[in-house]
PALUMZA-822730 format. One line per 8 residues: number of its first residue (from 1); their letters; for each residue y, z negated, x negated of C-alpha. Coordinates in nm, 2 decimals. Layout:
BEGIN
NUM> a> Y:Z:X ~ ...
END
This chain:
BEGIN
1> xxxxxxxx> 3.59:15.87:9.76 ~ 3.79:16.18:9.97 ~ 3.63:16.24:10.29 ~ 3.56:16.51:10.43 ~ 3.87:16.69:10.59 ~ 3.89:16.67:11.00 ~ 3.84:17.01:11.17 ~ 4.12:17.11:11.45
9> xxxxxxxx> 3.98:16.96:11.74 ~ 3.92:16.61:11.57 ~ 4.01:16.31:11.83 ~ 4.31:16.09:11.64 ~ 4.38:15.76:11.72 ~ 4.72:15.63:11.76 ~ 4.79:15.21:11.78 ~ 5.09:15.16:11.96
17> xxxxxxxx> 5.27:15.42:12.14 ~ 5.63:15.44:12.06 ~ 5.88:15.69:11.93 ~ 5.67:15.70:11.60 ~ 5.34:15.76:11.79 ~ 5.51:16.02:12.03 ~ 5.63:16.20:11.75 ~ 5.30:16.14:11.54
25> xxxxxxxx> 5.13:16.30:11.84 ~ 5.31:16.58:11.85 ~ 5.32:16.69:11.47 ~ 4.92:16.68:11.55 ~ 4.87:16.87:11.83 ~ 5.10:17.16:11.58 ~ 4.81:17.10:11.38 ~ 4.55:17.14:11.65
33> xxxxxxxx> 4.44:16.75:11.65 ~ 4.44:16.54:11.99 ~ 4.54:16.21:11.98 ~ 4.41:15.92:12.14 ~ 4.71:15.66:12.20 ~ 4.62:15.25:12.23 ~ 4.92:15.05:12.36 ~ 4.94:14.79:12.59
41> xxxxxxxx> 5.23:14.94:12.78 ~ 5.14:15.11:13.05 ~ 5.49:15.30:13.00 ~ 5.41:15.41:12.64 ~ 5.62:15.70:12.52 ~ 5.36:15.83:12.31 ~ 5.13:15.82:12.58 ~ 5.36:16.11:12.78
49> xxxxxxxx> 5.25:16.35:12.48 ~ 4.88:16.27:12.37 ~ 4.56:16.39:12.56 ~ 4.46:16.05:12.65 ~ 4.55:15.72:12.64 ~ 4.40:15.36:12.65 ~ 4.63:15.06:12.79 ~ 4.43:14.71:12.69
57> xxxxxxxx> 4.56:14.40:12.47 ~ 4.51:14.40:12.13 ~ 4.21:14.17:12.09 ~ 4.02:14.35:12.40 ~ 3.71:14.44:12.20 ~ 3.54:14.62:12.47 ~ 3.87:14.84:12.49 ~ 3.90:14.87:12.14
65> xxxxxxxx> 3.48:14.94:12.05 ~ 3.57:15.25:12.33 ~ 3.88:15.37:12.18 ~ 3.76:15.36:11.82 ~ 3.41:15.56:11.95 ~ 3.64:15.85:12.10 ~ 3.84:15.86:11.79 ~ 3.76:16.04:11.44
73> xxxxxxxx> 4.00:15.88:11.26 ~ 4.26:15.59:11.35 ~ 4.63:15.52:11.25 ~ 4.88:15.25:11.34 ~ 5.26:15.32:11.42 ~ 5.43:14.98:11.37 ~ 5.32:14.69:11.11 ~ 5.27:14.41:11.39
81> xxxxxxxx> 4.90:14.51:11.48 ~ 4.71:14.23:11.45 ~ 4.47:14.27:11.22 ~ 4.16:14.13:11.42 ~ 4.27:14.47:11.59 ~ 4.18:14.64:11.29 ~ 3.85:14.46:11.23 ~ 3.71:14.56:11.56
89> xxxxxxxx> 3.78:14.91:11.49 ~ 3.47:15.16:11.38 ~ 3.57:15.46:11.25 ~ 3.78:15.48:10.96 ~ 4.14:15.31:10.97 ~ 4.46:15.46:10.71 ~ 4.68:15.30:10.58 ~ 4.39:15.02:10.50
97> xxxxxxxx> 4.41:14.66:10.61 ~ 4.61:14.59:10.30 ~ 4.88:14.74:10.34 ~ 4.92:14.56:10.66 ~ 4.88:14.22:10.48 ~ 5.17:14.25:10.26 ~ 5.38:14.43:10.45 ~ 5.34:14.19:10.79
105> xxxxxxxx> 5.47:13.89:10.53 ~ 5.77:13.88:10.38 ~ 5.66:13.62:10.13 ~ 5.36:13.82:10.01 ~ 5.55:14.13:10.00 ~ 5.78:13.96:9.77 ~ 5.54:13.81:9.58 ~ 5.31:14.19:9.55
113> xxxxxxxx> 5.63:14.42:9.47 ~ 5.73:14.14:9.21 ~ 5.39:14.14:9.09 ~ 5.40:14.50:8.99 ~ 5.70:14.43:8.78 ~ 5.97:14.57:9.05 ~ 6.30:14.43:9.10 ~ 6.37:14.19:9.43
121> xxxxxxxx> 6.60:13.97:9.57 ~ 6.58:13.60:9.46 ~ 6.40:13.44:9.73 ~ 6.24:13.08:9.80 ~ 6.00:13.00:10.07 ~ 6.09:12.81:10.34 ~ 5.88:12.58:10.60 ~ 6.11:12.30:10.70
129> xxxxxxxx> 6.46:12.16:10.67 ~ 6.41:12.03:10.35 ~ 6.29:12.39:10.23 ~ 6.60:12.50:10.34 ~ 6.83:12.23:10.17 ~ 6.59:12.29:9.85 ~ 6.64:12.64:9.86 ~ 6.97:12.73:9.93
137> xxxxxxxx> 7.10:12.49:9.64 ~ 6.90:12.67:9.41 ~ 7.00:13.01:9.59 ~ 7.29:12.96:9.70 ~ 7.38:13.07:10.07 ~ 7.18:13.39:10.15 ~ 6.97:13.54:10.44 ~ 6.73:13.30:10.63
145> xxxxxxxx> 6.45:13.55:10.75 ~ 6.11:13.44:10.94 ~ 5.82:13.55:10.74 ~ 5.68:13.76:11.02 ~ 5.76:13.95:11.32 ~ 6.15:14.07:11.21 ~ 6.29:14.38:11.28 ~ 6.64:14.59:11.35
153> xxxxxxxx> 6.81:14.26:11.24 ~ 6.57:14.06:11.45 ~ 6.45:13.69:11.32 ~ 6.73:13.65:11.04 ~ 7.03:13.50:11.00 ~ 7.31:13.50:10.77 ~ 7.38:13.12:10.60 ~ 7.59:12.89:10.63
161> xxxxxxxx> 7.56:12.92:11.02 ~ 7.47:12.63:11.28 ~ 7.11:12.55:11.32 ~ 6.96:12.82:11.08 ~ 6.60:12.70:11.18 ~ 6.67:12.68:11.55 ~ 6.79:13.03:11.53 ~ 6.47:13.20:11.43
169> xxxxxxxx> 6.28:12.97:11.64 ~ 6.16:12.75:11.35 ~ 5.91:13.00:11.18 ~ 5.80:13.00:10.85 ~ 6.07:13.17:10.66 ~ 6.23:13.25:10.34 ~ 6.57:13.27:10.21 ~ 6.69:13.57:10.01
177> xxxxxxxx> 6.94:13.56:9.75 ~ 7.28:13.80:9.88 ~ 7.23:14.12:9.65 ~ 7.58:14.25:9.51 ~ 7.46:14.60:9.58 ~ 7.65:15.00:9.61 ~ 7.45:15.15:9.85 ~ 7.14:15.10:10.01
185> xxxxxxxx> 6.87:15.43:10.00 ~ 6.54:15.47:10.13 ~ 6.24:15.65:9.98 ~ 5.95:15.80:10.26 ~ 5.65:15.87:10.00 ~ 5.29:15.95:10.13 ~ 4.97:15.95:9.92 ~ 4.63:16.14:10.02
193> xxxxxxxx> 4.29:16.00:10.05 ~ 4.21:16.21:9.68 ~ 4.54:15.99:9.55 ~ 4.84:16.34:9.56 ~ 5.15:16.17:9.61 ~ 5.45:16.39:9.71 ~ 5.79:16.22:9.82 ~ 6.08:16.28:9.98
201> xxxxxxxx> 6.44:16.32:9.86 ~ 6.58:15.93:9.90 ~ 6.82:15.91:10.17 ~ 7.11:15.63:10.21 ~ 7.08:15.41:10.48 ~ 7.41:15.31:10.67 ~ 7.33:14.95:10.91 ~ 7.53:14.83:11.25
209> xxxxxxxx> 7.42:14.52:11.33 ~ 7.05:14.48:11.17 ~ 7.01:14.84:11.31 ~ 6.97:15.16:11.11 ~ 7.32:15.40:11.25 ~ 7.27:15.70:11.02 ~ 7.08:15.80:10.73 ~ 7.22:16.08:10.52
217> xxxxxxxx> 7.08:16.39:10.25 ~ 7.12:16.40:9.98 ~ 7.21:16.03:9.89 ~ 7.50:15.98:9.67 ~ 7.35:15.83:9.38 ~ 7.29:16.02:9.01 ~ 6.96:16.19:8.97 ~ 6.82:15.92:8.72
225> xxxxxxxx> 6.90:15.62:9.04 ~ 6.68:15.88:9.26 ~ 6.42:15.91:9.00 ~ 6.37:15.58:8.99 ~ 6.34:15.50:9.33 ~ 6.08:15.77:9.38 ~ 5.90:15.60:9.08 ~ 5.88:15.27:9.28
233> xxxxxxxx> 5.80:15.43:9.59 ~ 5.51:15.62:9.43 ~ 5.41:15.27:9.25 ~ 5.39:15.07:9.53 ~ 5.16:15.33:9.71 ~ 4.94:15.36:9.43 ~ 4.91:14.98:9.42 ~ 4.83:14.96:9.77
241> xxxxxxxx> 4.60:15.21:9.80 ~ 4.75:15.36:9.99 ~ 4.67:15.68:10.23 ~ 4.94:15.82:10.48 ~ 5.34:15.79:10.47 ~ 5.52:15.50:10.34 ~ 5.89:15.40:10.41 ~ 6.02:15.23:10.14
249> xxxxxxxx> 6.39:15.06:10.16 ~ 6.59:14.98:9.85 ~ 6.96:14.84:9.73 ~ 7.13:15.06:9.43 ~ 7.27:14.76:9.22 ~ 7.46:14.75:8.88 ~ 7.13:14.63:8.73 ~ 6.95:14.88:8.87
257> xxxxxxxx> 6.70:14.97:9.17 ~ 6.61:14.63:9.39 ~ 6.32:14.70:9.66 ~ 6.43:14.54:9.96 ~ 6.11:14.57:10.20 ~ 5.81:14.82:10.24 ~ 5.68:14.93:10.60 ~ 5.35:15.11:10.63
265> xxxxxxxx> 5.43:15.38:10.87 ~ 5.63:15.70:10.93 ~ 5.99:15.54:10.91 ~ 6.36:15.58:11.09 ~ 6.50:15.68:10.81 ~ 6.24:15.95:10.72 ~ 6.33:16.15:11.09 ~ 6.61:16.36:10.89
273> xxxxxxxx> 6.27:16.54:10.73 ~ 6.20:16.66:11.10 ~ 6.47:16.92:11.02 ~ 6.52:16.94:10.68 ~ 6.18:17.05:10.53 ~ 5.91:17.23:10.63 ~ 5.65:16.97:10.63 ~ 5.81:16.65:10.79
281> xxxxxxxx> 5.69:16.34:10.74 ~ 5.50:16.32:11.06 ~ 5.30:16.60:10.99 ~ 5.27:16.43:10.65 ~ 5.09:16.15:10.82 ~ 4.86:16.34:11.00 ~ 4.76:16.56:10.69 ~ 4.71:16.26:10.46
289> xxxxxxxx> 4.50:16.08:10.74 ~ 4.32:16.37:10.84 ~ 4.18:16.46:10.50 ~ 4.44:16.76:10.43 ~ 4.64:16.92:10.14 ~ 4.99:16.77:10.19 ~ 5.25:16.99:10.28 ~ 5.60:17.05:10.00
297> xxxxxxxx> 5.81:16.81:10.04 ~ 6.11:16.99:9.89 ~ 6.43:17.00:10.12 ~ 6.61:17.33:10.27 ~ 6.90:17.12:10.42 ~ 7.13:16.87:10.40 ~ 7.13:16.66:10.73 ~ 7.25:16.37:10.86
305> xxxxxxxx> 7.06:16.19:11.11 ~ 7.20:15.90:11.33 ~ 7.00:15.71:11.58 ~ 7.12:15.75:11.96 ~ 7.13:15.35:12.05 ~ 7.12:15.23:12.37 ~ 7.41:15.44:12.65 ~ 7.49:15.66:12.38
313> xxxxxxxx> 7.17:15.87:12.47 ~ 7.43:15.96:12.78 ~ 7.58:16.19:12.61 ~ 7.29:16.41:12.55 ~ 7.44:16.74:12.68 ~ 7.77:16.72:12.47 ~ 7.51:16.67:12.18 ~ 7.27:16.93:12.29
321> xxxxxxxx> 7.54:17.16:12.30 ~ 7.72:17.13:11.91 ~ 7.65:17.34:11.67 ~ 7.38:17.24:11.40 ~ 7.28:16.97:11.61 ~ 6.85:16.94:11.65 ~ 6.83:16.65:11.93 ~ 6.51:16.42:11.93
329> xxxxxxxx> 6.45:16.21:12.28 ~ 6.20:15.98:12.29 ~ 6.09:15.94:12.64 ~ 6.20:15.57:12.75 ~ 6.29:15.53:13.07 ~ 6.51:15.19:13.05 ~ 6.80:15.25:12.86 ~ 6.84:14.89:12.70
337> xxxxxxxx> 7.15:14.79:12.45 ~ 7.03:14.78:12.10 ~ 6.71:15.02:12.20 ~ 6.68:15.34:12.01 ~ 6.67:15.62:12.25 ~ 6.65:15.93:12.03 ~ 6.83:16.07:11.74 ~ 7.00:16.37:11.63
345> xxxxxxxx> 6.93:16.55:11.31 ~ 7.34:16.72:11.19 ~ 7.15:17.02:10.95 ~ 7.44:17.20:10.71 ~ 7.33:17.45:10.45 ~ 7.21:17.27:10.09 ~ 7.52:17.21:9.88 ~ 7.48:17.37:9.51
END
């Protein structure tokens, strides 16, 4: 059943408070919502942008009972919430609990996207050495990945290498068949509480060391690939229930369209939208969320936007100052190698 929409005014609550929720924040307040940010971090980029802010661990539940009593309606901005954080919550959570649950595991998100009859990597589970020996000879060598916790190339390795287990800290893991794949795309889809779906053009994804460089519009792949991935996207949100924006990443193939991995949030590769459409997909979120219409999806612009990683957000003024250039800061004040400081959206007129 559809709620009833927010008002302007409503109170929304933000878990965690990084780039996602500073930019969540700040599509709401356009749409005359205040958030209410819940991070740990005292530091919280989010936090510089919302009206108010609650710094507590995740299973404080006096902190969270006071957070979710201030808030009309609660969203999360990264998959890791534990979701005891979730169960202490009152007022209404999107995305649901499930889409956390798959999406926090690698081996049930394998096991729901194959479920629903979509193509994945071969993959085996792994819990021990043995696992491993089991798996790879029937895998051959592939990509050990913990089952939990990985991210920007984080808690995987590439096999054969020395002491695979030691290397992400013996976790429960599994091991993914290499995919012989073109290109690699991404779909950002997002799904109303009354079940509208609108998506996004599919964008293709270029990685530097397990970290997303630059995504690019359009993709190059034929209209029937896009279709397709759209398809999937739109499936997978269905099955899940699904209410807010989905990022959904994906390997072109010669067999076809291979989901790679699902994450239940706005998504890096969905910030070229910020420039290229009217309704990005942070104000996407906040609509779906929030009860609202969403907004048209449909692109004005080709763009290409690359992530500013680490010292390269030193060079902010030469960037500022080029032509077509829309620059995006996020508001950290260590600059860390590997840390994503802001991006830059490159907008060109739409090729016909």
């Amino acid at each position: 059943m559809t709620a009833v929409p927010l008002d302007p005014g409503a109170v929304i609550g933000i878990l965690g408070g990084g780039q996602l929720g500073r930019m969540l924040s700040m599509a709401a307040a356009r749409l005359g919502f205040r958030c209410h940010i819940y991070d740990p971090d005292l530091a919280a980029p989010a936090a510089q942008v919302a009206q108010s802010a609650t710094h507590a661990g995740w299973e404080d539940a006096a902190a969270l009972e006071s957070f979710s009593a201030a808030c009309d309606v609660v969203t999360y901005e990264f998959e890791n919430i534990p979701l005891v954080t979730l169960d202490a919550l009152r007022a209404p959570v999107h995305p649901g609990r499930r889409a956390l649950e798959v999406s926090q595991d690698r081996l049930t998100e394998k096991h729901f996207l194959a479920d629903l009859g979509l193509r994945v990597a071969p993959f085996e589970q792994v819990d021990d050495a043995a696992g491993l020996t089991q798996a790879t000879a029937k895998l051959g060598d592939g990509i050990l990945k913990t089952r939990r916790f990985g991210y920007d190339g984080k808690g995987q390795v590439r096999l054969p290498c020395p002491d695979p287990l030691d290397a992400i800290g013996n976790a429960p893991a599994i091991v993914e068949a290499l995919v012989p794949f073109e290109r690699e795309i991404s779909v950002i889809v997002a799904r109303a509480q009354d079940g509208q779906t609108v998506s996004y053009d599919p964008g293709e994804n270029l990685h530097e060391n397990g970290i997303l460089r630059r995504t690019t519009i359009p993709a190059s792949v034929a209209a029937s690939v896009a279709a397709e991935a759209r398809e999937a996207a739109t499936r997978i949100a269905a099955a899940l229930d699904y209410v807010g924006v989905l990022g959904v990443e994906l390997f072109v193939a010669p067999e076809g369209i291979v989901v790679n991995e699902i994450a239940p949030r706005v998504h890096n590769s969905g910030h070229w939208t910020m420039n290229g459409c009217a309704v990005d997909q942070f104000e996407q979120h906040i609509r779906a969320i929030a009860g609202w219409p969403l907004g048209d999806g449909a692109r004005h612009a080709d763009v290409t936007m690359e992530n500013l990683i680490g010292e390269e957000v030193a060079g902010v003024l030469r960037l500022a100052a080029a032509p077509g250039h829309a620059l995006h800061l996020y508001g950290k004040a260590q600059v860390r190698s590997g840390r994503k400081m802001g991006h830059i959206n490159r907008v060109s007129p739409l090729a016909r």
